[in-house]
N, CA, C and O atoms as a Tinker XYZ file with bonds, in Angstrom:
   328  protein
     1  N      0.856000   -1.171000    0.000000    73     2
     2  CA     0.000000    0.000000    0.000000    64     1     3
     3  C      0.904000    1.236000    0.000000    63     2     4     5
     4  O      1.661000    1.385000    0.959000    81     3
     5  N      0.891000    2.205000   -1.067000    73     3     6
     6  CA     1.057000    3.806000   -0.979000    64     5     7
     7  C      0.524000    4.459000   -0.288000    63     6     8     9
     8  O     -0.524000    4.282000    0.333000    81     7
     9  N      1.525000    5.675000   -0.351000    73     7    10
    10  CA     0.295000    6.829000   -0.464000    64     9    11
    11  C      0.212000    7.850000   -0.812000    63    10    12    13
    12  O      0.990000    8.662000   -0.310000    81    11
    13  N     -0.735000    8.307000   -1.806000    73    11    14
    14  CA    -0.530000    9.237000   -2.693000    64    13    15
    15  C     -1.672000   10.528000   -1.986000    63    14    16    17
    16  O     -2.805000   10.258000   -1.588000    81    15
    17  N     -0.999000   12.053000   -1.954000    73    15    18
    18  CA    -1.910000   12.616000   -2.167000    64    17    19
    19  C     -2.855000   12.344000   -0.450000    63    18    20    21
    20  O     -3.928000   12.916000   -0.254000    81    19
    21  N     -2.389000   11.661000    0.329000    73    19    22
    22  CA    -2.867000   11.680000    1.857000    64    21    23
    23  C     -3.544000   10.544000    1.566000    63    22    24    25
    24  O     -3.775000   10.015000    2.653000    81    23
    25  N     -4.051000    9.786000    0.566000    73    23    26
    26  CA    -4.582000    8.595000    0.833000    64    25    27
    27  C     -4.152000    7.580000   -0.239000    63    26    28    29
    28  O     -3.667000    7.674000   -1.366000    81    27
    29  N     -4.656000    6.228000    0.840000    73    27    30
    30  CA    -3.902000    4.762000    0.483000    64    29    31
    31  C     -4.529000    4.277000   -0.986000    63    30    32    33
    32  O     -5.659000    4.505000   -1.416000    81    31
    33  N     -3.333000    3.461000   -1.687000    73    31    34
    34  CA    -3.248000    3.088000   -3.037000    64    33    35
    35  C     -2.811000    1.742000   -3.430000    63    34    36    37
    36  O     -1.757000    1.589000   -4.047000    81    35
    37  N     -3.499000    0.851000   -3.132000    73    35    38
    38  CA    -3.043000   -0.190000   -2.932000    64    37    39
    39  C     -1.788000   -0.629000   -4.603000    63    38    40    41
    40  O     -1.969000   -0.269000   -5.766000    81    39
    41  N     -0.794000   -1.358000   -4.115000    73    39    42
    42  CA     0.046000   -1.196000   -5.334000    64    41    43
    43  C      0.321000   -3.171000   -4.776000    63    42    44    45
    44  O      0.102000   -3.823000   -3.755000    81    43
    45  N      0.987000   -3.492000   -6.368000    73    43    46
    46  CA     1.318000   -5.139000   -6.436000    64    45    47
    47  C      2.149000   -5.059000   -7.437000    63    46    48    49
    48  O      2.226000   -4.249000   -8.362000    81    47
    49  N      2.941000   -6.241000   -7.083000    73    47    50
    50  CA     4.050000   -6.247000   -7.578000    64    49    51
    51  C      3.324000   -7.329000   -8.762000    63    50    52    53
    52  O      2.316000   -8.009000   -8.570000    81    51
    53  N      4.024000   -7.278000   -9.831000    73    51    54
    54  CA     3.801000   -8.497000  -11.174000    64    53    55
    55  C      5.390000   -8.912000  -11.541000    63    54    56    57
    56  O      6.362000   -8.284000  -11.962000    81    55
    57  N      5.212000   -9.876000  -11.275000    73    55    58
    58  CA     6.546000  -11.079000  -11.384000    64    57    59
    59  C      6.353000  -11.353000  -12.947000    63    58    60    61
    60  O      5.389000  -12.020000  -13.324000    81    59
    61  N      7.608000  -10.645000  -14.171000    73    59    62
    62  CA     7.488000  -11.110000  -15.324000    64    61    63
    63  C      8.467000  -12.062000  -15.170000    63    62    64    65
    64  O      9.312000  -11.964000  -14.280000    81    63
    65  N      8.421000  -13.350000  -16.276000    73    63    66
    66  CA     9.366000  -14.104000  -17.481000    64    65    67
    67  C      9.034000  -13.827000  -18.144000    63    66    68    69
    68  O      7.900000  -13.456000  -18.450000    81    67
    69  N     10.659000  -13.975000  -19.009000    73    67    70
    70  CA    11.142000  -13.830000  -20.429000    64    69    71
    71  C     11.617000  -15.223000  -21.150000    63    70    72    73
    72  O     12.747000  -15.681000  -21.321000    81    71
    73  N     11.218000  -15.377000  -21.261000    73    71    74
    74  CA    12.070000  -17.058000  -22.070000    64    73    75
    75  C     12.045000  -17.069000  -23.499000    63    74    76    77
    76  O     11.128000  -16.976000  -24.315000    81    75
    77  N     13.494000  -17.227000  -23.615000    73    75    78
    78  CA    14.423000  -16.926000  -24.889000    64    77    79
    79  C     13.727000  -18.295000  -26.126000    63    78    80    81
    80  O     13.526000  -19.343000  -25.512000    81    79
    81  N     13.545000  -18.346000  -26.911000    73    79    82
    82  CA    12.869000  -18.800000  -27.946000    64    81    83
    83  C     14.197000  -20.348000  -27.782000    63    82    84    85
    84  O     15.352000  -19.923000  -27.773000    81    83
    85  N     14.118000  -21.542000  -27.694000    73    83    86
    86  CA    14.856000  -22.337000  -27.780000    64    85    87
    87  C     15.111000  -22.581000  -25.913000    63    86    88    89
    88  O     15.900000  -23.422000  -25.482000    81    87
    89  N     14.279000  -21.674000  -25.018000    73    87    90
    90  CA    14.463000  -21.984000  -23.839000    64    89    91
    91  C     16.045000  -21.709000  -23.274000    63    90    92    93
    92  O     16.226000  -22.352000  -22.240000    81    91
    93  N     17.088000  -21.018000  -23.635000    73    91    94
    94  CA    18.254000  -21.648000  -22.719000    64    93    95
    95  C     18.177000  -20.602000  -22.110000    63    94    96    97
    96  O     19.050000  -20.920000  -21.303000    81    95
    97  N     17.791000  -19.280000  -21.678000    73    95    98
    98  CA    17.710000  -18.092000  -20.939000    64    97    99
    99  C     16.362000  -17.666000  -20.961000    63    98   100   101
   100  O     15.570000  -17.591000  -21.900000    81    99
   101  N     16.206000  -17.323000  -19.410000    73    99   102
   102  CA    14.704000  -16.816000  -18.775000    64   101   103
   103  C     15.314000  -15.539000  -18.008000    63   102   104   105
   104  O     16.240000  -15.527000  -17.196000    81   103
   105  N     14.547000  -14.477000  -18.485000    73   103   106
   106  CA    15.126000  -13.069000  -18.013000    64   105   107
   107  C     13.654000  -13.016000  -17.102000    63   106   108   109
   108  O     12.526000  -13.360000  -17.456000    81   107
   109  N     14.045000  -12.547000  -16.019000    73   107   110
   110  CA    12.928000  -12.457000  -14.558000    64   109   111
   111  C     12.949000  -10.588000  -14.363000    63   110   112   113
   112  O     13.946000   -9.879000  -14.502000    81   111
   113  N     11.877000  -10.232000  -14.095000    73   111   114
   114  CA    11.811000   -9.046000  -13.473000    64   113   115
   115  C     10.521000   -8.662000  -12.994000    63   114   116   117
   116  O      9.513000   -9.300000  -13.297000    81   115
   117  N     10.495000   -7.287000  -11.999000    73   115   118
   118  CA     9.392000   -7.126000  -11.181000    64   117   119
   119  C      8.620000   -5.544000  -11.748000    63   118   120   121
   120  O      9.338000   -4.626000  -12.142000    81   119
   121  N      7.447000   -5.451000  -11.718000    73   119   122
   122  CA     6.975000   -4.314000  -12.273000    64   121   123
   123  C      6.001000   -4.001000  -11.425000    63   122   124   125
   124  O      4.944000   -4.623000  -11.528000    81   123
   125  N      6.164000   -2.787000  -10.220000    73   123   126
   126  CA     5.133000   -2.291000   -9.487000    64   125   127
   127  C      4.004000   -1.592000  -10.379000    63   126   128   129
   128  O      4.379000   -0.651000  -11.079000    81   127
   129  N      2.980000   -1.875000  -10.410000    73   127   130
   130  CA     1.696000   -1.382000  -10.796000    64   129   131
   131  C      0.540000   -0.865000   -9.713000    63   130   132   133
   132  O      0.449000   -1.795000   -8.912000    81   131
   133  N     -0.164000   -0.066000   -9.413000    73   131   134
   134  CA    -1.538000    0.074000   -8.697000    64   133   135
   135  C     -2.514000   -0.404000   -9.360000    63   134   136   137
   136  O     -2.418000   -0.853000  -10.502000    81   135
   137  N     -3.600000   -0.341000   -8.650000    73   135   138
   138  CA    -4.918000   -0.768000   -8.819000    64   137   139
   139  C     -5.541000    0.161000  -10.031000    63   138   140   141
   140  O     -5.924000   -0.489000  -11.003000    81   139
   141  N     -5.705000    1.703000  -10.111000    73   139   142
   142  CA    -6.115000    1.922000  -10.980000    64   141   143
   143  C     -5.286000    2.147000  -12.417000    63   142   144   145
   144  O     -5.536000    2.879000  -13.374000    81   143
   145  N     -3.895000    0.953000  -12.092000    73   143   146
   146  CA    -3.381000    1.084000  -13.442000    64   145   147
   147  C     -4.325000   -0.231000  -14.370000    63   146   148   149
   148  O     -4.515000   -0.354000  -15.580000    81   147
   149  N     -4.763000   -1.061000  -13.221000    73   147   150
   150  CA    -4.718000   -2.007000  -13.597000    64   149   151
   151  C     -6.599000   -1.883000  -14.412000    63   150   152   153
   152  O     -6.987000   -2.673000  -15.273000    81   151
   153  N     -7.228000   -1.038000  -13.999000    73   151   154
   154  CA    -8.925000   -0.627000  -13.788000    64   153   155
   155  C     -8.187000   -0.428000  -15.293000    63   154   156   157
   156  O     -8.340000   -1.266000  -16.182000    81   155
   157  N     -7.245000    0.967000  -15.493000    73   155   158
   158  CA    -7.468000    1.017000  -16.729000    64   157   159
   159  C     -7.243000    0.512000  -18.064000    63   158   160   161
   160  O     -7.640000    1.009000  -19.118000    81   159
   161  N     -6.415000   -0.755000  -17.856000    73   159   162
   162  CA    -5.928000   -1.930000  -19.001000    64   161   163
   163  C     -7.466000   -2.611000  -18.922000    63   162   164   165
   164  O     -8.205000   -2.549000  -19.905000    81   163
   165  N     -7.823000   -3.163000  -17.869000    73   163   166
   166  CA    -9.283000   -3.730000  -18.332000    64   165   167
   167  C     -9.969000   -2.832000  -18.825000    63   166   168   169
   168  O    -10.525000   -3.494000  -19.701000    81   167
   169  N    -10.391000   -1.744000  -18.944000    73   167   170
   170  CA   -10.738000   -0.894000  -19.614000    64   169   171
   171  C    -10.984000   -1.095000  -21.070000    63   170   172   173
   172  O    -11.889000   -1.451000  -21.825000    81   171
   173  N     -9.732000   -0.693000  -21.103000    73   171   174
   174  CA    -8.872000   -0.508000  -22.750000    64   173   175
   175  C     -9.170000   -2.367000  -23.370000    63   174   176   177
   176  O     -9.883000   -2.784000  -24.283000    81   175
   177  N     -8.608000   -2.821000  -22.762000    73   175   178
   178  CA    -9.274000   -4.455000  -22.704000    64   177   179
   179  C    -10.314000   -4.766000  -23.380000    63   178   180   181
   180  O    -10.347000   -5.156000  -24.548000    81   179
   181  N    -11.611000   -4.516000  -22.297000    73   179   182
   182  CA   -12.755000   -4.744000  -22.731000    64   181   183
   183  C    -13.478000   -3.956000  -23.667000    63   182   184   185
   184  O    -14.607000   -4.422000  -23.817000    81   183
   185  N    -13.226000   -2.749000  -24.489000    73   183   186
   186  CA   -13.573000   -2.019000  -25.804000    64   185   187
   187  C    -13.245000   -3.002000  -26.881000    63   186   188   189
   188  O    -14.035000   -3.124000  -27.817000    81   187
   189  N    -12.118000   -3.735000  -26.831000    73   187   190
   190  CA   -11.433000   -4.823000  -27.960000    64   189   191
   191  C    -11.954000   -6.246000  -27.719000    63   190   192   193
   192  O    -12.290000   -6.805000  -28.763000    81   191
   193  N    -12.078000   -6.848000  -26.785000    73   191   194
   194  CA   -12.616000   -8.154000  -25.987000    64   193   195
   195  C    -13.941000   -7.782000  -25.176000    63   194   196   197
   196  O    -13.902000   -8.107000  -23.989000    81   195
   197  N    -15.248000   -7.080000  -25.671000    73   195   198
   198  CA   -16.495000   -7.179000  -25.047000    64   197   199
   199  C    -16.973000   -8.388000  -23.675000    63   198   200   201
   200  O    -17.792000   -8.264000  -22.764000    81   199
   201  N    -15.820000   -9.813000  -24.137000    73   199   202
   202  CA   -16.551000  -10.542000  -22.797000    64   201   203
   203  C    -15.753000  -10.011000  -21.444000    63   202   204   205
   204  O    -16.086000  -10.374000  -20.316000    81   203
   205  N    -14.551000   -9.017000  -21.731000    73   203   206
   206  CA   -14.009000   -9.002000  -20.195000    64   205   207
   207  C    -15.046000   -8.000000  -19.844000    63   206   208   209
   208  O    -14.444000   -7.116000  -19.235000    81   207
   209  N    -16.050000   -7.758000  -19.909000    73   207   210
   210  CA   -16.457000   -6.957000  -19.422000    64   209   211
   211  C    -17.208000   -7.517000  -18.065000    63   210   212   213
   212  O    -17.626000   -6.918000  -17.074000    81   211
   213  N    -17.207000   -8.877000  -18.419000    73   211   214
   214  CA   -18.056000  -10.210000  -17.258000    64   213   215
   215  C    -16.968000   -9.961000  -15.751000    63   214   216   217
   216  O    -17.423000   -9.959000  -14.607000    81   215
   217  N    -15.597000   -9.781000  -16.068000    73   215   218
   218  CA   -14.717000  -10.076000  -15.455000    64   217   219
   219  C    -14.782000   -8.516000  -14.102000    63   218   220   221
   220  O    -14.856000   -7.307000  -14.323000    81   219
   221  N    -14.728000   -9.125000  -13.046000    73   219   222
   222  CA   -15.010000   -8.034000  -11.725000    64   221   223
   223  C    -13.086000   -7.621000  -11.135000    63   222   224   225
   224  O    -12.217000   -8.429000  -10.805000    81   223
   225  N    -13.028000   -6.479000  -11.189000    73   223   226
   226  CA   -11.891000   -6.397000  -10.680000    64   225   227
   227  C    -12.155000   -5.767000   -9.102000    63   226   228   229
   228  O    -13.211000   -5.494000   -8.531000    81   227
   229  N    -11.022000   -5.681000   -8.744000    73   227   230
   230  CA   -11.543000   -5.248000   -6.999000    64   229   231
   231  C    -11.698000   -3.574000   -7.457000    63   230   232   233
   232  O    -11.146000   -3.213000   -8.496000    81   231
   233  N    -12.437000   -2.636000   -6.669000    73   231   234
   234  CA   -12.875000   -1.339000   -6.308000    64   233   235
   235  C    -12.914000   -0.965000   -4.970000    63   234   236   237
   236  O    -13.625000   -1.397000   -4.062000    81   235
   237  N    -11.710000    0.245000   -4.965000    73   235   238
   238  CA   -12.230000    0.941000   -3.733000    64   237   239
   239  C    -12.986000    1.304000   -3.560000    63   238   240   241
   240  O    -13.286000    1.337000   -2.367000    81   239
   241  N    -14.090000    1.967000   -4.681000    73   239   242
   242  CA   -15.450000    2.416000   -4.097000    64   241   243
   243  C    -16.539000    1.746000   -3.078000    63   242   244   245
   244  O    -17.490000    2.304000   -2.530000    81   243
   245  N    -16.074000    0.237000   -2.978000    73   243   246
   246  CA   -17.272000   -0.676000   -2.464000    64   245   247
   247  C    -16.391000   -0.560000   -1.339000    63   246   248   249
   248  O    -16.675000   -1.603000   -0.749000    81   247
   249  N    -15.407000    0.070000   -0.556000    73   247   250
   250  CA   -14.584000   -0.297000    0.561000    64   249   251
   251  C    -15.555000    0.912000    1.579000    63   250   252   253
   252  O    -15.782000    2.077000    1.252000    81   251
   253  N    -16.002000    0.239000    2.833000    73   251   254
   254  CA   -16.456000    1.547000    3.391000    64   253   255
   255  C    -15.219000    2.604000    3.931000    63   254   256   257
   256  O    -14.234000    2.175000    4.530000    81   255
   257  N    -15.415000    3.970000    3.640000    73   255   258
   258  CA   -14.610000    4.900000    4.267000    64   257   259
   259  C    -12.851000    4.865000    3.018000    63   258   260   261
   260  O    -11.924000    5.666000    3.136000    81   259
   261  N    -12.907000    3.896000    2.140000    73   259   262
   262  CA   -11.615000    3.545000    1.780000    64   261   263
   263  C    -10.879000    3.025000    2.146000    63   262   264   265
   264  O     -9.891000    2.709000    1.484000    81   263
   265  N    -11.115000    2.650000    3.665000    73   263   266
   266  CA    -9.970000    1.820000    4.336000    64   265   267
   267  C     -9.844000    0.363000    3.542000    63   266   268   269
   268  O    -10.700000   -0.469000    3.241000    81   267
   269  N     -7.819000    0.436000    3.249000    73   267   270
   270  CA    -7.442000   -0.940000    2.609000    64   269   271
   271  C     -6.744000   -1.328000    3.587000    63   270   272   273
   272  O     -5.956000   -0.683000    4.279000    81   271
   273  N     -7.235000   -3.074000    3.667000    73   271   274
   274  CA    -6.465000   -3.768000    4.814000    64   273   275
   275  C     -6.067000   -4.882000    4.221000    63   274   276   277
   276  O     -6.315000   -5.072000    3.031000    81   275
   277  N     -5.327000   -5.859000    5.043000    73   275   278
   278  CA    -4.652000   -7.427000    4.445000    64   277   279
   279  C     -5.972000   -8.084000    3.991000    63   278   280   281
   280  O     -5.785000   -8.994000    3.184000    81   279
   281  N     -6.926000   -7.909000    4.227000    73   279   282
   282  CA    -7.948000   -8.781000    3.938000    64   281   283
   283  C     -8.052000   -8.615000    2.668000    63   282   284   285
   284  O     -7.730000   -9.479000    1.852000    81   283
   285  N     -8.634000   -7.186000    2.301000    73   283   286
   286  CA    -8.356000   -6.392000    0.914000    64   285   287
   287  C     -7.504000   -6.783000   -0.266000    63   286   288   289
   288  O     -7.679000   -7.163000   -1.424000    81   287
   289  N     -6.604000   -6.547000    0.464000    73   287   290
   290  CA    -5.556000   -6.536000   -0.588000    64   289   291
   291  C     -5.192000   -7.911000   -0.703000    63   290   292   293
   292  O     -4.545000   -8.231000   -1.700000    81   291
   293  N     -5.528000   -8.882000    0.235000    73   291   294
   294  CA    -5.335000  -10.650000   -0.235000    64   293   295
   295  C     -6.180000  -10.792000   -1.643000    63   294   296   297
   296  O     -5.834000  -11.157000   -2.766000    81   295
   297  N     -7.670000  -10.265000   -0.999000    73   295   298
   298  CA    -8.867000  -10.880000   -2.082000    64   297   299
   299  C     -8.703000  -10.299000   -3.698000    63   298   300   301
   300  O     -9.045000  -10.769000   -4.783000    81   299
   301  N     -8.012000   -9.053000   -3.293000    73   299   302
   302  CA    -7.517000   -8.216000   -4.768000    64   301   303
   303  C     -6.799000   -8.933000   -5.362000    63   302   304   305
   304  O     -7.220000   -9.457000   -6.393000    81   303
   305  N     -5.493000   -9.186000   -4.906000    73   303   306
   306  CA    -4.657000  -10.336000   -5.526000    64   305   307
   307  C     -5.130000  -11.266000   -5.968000    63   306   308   309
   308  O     -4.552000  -11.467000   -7.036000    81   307
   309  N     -6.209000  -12.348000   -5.724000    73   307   310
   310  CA    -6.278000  -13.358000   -5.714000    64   309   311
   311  C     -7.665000  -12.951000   -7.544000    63   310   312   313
   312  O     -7.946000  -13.641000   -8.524000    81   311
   313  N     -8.047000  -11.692000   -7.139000    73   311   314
   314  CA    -9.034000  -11.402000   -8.336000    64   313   315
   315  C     -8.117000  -11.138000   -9.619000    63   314   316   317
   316  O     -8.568000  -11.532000  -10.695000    81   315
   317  N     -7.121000  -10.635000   -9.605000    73   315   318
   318  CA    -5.954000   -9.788000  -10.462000    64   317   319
   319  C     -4.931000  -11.167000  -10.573000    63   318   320   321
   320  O     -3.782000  -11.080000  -11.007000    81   319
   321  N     -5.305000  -11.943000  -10.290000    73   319   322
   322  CA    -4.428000  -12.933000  -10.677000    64   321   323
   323  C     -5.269000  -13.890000  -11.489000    63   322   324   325
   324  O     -4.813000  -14.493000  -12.462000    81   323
   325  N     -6.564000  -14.015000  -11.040000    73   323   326
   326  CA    -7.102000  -14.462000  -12.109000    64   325   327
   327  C     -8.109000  -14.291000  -13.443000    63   326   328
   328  O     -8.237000  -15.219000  -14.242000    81   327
């Protein structure tokens, strides 16, 4: 969790591979993203792919007050991962 601007932003890390065509090298790296980077790829997403639109991502708006906690941010992960 950030914080931007006096309030919390929940942020996640995305674990890339790279694997070299013939497999003998896998280049690994980490790319911090937030939540509403992520609102806006499904976005952009679902204009091109109409069914992600089925697909629920987590929202702070449904959080009362905004407060993000471990609970939160478990169930987010677990939505953003799949």
């Amino acid at each position: 969790v950030l914080e931007e601007n006096g309030e919390q932003v929940p942020c996640y890390s995305v674990m890339v591979s790279l694997q070299e065509v013939g497999g003998a090298e896998t280049k690994n790296w980490t790319v911090p993203r937030k939540l509403n980077e992520f609102q806006n790829l499904h976005r952009k997403l679902s204009e091109c792919f109409p069914s992600l639109k089925k697909v629920q991502l987590p929202s702070l708006s449904k959080l009362p007050f905004k407060s993000i906690d471990q609970k939160f941010m478990e169930k987010s992960k677990n939505q953003l991962n799949n």
